[in-house]
N, C-alpha and C positions, 0 to 999 in steps of 0.2 A: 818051757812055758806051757799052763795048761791051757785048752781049749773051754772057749766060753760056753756054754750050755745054750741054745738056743731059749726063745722067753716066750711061753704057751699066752698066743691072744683071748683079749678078754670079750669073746665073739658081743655078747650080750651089750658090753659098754659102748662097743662099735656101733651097734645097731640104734640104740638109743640116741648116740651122737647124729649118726647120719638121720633119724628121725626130725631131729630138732632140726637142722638144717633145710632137713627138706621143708618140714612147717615154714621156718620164715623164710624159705622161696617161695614158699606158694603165697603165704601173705600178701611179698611184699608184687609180686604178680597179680595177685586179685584187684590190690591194692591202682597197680598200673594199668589194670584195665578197666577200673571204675574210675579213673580219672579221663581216661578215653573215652568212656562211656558219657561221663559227663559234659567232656568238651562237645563229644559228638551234638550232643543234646541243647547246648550253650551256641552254637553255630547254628544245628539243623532246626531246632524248635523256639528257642528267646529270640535268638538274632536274626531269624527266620527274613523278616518282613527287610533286615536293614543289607543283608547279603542280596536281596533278591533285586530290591533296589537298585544297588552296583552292581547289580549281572546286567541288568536292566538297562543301566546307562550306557553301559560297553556295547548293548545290542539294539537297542531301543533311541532315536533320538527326535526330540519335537523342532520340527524346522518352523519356524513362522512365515505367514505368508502374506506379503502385502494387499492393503485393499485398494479398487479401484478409486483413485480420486474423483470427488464429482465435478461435473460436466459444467461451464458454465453458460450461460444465454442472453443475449440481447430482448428486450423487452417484445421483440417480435418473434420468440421462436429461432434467432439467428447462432449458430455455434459459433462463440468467441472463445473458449478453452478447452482444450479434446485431448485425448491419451493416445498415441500412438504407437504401434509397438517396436523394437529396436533390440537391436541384439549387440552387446557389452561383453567385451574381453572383462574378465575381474581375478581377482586375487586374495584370498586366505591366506595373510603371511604368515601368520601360525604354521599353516599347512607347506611350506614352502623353505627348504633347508637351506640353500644358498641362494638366498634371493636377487641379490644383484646379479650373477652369472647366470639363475633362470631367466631375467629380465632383460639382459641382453641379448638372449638367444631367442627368445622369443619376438624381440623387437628386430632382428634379422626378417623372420618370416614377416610382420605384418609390418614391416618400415615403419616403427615406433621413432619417430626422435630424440635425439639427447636429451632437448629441453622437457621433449616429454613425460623420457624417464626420472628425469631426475626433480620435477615437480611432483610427479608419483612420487615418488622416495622423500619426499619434503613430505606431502599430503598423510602418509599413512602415520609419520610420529606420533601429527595428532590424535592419529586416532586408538581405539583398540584392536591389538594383531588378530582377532579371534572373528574382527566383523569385516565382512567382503567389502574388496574396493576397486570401486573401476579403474582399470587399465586406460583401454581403449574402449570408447561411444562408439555406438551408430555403426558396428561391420557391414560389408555390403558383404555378398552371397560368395563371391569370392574367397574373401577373408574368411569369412566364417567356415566353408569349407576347406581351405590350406590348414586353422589351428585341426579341426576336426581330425586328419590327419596323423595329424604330429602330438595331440592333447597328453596320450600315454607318455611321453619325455617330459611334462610339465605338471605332477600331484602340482595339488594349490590352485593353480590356471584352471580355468569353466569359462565356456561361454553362458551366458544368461542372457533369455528374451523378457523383456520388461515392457511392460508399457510406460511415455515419456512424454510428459506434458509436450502440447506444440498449441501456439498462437498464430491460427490463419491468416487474421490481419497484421499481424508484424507487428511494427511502429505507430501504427494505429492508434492503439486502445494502450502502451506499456504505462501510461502513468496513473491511468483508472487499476486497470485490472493486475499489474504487477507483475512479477514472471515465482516459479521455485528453483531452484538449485540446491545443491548438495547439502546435507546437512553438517554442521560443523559442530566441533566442540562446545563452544559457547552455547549454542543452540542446544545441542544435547543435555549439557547441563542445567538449563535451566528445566527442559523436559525430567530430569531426574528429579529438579526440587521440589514440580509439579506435581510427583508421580505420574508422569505418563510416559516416560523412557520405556513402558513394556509393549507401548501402544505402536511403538516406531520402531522395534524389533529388525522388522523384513524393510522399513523404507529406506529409502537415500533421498529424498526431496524433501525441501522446505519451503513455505512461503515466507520470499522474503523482502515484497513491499507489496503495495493495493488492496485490490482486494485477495489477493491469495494471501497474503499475512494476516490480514484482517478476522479471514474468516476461516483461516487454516484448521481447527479442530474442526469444523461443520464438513470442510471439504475433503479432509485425510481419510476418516471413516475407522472402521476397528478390525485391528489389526488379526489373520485370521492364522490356522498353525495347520500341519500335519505330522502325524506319528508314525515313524518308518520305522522298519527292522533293517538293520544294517549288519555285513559281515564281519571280519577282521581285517579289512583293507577301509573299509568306510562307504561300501560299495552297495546302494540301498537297492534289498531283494525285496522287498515291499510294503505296501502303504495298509499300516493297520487303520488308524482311523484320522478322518479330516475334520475341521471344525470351518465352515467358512465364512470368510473376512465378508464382514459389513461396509458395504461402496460408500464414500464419502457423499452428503445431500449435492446434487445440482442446486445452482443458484439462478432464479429469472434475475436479470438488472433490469434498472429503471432505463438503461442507456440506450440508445436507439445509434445501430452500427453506419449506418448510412446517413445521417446528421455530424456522426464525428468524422464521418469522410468528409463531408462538407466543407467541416472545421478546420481539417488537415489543409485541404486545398484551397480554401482560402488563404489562410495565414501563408502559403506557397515557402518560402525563406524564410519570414521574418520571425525573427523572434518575439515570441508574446504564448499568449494565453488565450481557451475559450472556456466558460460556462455557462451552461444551459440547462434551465431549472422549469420543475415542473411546479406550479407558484400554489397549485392547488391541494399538492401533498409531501413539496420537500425533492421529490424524485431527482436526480442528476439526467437531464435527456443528453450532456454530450457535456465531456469534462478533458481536456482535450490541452498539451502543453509543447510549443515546437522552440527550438528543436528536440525530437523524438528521438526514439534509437529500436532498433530488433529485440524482444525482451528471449526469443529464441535461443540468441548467443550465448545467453547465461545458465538455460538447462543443460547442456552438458560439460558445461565448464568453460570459461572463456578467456580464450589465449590473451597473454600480455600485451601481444601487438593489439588487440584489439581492442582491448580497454584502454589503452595508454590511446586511443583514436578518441575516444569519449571523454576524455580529461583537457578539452579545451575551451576555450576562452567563451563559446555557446552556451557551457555547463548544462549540455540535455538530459543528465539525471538527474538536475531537478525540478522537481513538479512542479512549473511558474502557476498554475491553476489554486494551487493551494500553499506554497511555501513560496512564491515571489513575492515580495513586498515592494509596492508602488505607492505612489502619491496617487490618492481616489481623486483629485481637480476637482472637476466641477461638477461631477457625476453624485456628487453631495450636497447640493445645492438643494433641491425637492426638502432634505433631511432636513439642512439648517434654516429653511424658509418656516417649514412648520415649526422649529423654536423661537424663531424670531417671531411667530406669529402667537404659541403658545406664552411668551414670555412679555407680551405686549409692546415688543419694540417696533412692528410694525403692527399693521392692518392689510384686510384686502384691497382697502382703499388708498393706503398711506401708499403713496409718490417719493419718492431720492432724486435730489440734483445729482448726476454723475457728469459731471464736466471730464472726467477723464483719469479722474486717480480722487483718492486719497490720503486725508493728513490727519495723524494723530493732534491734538491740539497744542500747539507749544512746540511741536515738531516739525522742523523743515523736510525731513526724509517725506517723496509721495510715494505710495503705494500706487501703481499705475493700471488702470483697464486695460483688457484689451485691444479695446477700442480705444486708440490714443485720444481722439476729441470726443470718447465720451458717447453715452446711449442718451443722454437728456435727462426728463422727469420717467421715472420706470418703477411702475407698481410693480407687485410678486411675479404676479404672471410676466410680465416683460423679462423681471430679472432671471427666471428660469429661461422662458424661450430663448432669450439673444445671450445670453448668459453674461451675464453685469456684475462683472467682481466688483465696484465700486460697493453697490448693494449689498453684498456679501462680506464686504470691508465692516461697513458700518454695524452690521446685526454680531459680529464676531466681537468687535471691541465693545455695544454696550453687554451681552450675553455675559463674557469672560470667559477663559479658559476651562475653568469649574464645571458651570454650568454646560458647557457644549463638548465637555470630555463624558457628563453623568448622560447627557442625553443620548447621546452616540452611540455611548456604551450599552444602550437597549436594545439596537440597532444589531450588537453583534462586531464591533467596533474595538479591538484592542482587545477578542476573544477570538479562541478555538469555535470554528462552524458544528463542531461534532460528529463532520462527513463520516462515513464508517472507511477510512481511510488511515494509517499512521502517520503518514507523512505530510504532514500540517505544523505549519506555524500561527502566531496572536496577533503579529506585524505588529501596530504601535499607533493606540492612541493617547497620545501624550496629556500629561498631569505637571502640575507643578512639584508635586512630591516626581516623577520621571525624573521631569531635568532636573531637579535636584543630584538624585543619586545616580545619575547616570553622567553628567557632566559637571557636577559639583555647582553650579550656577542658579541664579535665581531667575523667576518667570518674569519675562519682558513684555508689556503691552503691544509690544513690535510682532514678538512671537505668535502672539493670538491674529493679530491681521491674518496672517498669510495661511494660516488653521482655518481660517471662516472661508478659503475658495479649495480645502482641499491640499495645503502644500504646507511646504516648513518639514514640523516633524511628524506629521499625519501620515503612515503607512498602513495599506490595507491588501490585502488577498484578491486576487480575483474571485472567489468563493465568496468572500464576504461582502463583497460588492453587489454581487448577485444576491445575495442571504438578506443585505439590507435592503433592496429593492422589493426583493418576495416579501417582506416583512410590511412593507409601506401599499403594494398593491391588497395585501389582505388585513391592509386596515389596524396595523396593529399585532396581528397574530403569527405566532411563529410558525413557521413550519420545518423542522431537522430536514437540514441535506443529509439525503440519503443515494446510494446507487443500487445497494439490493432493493428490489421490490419483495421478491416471496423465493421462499423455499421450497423447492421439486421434488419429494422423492417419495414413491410410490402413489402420487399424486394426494399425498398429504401437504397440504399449501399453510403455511403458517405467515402469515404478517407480521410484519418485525417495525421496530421505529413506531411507537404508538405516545411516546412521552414527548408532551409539549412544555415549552417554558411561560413563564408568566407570560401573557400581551402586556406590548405597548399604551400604555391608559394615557388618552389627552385631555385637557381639559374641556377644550370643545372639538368634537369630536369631526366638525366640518371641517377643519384646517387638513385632514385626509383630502377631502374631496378637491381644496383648493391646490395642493399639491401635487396631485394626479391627472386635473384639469391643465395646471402647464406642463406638464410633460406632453401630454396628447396636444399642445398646441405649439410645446418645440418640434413634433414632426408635420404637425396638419399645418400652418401659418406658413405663410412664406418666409417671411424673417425669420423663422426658427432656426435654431441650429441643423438641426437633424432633416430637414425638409427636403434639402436637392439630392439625400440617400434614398430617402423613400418614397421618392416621387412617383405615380403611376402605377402604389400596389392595391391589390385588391382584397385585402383586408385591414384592422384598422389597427396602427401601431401607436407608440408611446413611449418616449425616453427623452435622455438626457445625454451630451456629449462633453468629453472632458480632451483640456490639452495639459498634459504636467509636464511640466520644467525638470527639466534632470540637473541643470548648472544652472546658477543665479545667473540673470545677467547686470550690468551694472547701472545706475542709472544714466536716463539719457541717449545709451544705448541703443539699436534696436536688434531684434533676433535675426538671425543672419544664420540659416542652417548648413549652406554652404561652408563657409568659416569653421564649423563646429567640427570637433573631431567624431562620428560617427555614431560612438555610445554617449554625445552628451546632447543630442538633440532631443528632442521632446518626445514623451509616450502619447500615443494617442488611445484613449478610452471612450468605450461606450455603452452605455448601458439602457436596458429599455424591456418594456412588453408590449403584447399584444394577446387578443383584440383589446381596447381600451376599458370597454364596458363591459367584458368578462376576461380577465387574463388566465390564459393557456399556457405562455410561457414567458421565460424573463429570462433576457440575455445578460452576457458580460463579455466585453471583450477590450483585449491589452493589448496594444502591437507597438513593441518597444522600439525609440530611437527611429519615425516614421513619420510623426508628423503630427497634423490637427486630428484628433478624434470626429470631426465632423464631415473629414474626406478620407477616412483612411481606416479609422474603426468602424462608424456606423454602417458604410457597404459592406462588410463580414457581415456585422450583425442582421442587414438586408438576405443576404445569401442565408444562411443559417433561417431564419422565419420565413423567407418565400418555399424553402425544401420544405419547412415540416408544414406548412398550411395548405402545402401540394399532396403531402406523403399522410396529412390528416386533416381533409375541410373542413370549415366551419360546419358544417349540413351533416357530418359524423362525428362517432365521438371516436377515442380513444381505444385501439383494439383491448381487449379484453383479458387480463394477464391471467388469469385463473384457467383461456381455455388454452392455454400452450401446453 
């Protein structure tokens, strides 16, 4: 076999080859490092602004920081709502990897209870994992130094010192002034649809009745923030820059603190109502509903047992001053004398036989006084003073329903007072279109009787009772119940409440005078009703007393309080002002299930006007809200 010849390389075509290659490495090289180039440039120079950002946010975070709520005052300079500061176990469940086993552990140390916890654990679903939530209120020095201790076992867990609404007077002032508590879901959302969910960032409080609900944006204030640089554990190395929070406005009230003590302590037990109005501008001097309760126990949440203490047959959450509906009695008599005197059914001269009741014509049923044999012949003025429902019988059945529902209703009668309060009802002053659709029935001449002394289906407010007095003392002219007087902050004083409603227009404009005259002569007169309450004061008063029936009785009958089961005995109401011939102030007062208004309402109402005629005499005026 021959041997192959070896085959002479063709150096020149090698060289060429490896040329070519080499080119398109280097290309496709160039190539890969203009696209690096570019990316470089696409990250470090376009996207510049949106990476620096997110570098940003990983090292940079804005915390918001709540503002002080404002302060609120009693028309003297008195603190009735303050900030207190308080130190709060809280929770970022976000931050927090096995939350139920850190919550147990930590509820070892500060003796958290079951219930506790597990209302926490209820409390956070609603809300979002990302916003702090309190644990445990109110640590004392102890506690707060044991978590201090131990904090490094618990990421998520902080204590925080806050400031925490607190009410001086307790029970006092809760159905004027209202208490805050925690904000809730609902609440939040409606703050979202407001736009102002960015406002309430740092807060956990809310108002949520009185005046804290009322006037809650005035007194929240605006929400303030700080910009921290933070490590990679979340651990802030420092405070780049602050923006600070705007303090929510102080509010003067018109309320005078030691008038509603008064109030308090009169009414001792019973349940009832006071208000006490300033006749000359509307002002609330003492608004006042027993039984009361601590609105304290609600700021930092209020345990079951305790509320389920509040849920009884008293029903002290609600505000009888402005949501109890009563029969006005006789405390509407003044009202309907001036219709009867506007509509010419009487005179100030015209006289009534009151033998002792009342009969529709053709009707056996009587309508009874309460003076069984009757007041006699009784002009206006008697029938105010001794108070002669017979009289009041009569001017009700020729008037009609109609007319003494349109008049009334000027009055404030079967409406909202306006108070700057939410918690208000219209109570009921009945129409024939009412019992229509409310009982499917037509209107009874019967039904109008017992409407012309105040009773039947005639329900009114303590507020408006008051509201219709202040209305009758100025003649006509409304004045809004109001409880702020002005706003405090920076000693910028702004006046609020400046809108009046139409007046009252009479025909003759003297049937005022005649109205006002027997008031001042149900207390000056010895026969007056109100007479043996205000015996021996030293200035000069004017009202009206009412007794309302809570259960018919039947005819024939007589009332027998004994007998009666407890809540069906009579309200006793009273209403009135003073001085006569310039009013300062106008009372109202309720005291449920008690008896005659003439022994039992009008001494409150005595207590309440001897304090403030003491705490402001005739021979001064009114301190001076502007220099607080």
């Amino acid at each position: 076999m021959l041997k192959k010849r070896p085959t002479i390389r063709d150096h020149s075509a090698e060289a060429n080859l490896f040329a070519r290659r080499a080119f398109v490495g280097f290309i496709f090289v160039v190539l890969l490092i203009g696209m690096l180039i570019m990316n470089v440039y696409h990250l470090q120079v376009k996207e510049y602004d949106k990476y620096q950002t997110r570098s940003n946010d990983n090292r940079i975070k804005l915390i918001p920081v709540a503002p002080n709520r404002g302060l609120i005052y009693d028309r003297n300079g008195v603190l009735l709502a303050e900030n207190r500061p308080v130190y709060n176990l809280e929770v970022v469940p976000e931050d927090v990897d096995d939350l139920e086993q850190n919550l147990a552990d930590v509820s070892q140390l500060l003796n958290i209870s079951d219930i506790q916890q597990s209302e926490f654990l209820k409390n956070i679903r609603k809300q979002r994992r990302f916003k702090s939530q309190v644990l445990k209120a109110r640590l004392n020095e102890q506690e707060v130094a044991i978590f201090s201790v131990n904090q490094h076992k618990f990421p998520g867990f902080s204590i925080e010192a806050r400031l925490a609404r607190h009410y001086p007077f307790g029970d006092t002032l809760t159905h004027a002034l209202g208490y805050v508590a925690r904000l809730n879901k609902k609440e939040l959302s409606e703050l979202e649809s407001a736009n102002l969910a960015t406002n309430y960032r740092a807060t956990h409080d809310y108002g949520k009745l009185g005046i804290e609900k009322f006037y809650e944006r005035l007194l929240h204030g605006t929400v303030g923030s700080q910009r921290v640089e933070v490590n990679n554990r979340g651990r802030i190395i420092r405070t780049l820059n602050t923006v600070t929070p705007t303090p929510g406005e102080d509010l003067v009230l018109t309320l005078d603190v030691g008038l509603q003590q008064i109030a308090q302590h009169a009414l001792k037990d019973a349940r009832g109502a006071i208000v006490v109005m300033d006749p000359k501008d509307g002002g609330i001097l003492a608004l006042y509903s027993n039984p009361s309760y601590d609105p304290n126990l609600f700021v930092h949440g209020i345990s079951g047992k305790n509320y389920r203490k509040l849920l009884n047959p008293d029903r002290p959450l609600i505000n009888r001053a402005t949501q109890g509906s009563y029969a006005p009695a006789s405390t509407v008599k003044p009202h309907l004398a001036i219709l009867g005197l506007e509509e010419g059914i009487v005179t100030e001269q015209t006289k009534v036989w009151d033998p002792g009741f009342f009969q529709i014509p053709n009707v056996k049923h009587k309508w009874r006084d309460w003076k069984r044999w009757g007041h006699g012949h009784v002009d206006v003025y008697q029938a105010i003073e001794e108070s002669c429902d017979t009289y009041y019988y009569r001017i009700a059945y020729r008037a009609g329903i109609t007319k003494i529902s349109n008049f009334m209703a000027q009055f404030g009668f079967g409406d909202l007072s306006g108070i700057d309060i939410h918690e208000e009802t219209s109570a009921i002053m009945p129409t024939v279109e009412w019992k229509k659709e409310r009982f499917k029935e037509n209107w009874w001449p019967g039904d109008t009787i017992s409407v012309g002394i105040g009773q039947g289906y005639w329900t009114a407010t303590p507020i408006q009772i008051a509201n219709a007095v202040t209305i009758l003392v100025n003649k006509g002219v409304h004045r809004q119940p109001h409880l702020v007087q002005v706003t405090k902050q920076d000693n910028d004083i702004n006046q609020l409440f400046t809108e009046e409603k139409k007046p009252v227009e009479l025909k003759n404009p003297d049937h005022w005078r005649i109205a006002l005259k027997a008031m001042h002569n149900t207390v000056a007169k010895t026969t007056g009703t109100a007479h043996k309450a205000f015996k021996g004061v030293d200035y000069d008063p004017a009202g009206k007393t009412g007794t309302a029936q809570v259960v018919s009785i039947a005819q024939g009958e007589k009332y027998d309080a004994s007998k009666l089961n407890e809540r069906h005995r009579d309200n006793a109401i009273y209403t009135g002002f003073a001085p006569y011939d310039d009013p300062r102030i106008v009372v109202a007062v309720v005291v449920e299930n008690q008896g005659a208004g003439s022994s039992v309402a009008a001494p409150v109402a005595r207590q309440l006007m001897d304090y403030y005629f003491s705490a402001y005499p005739l021979d001064k005026t009114v301190n001076d809200i502007s220099e607080l």
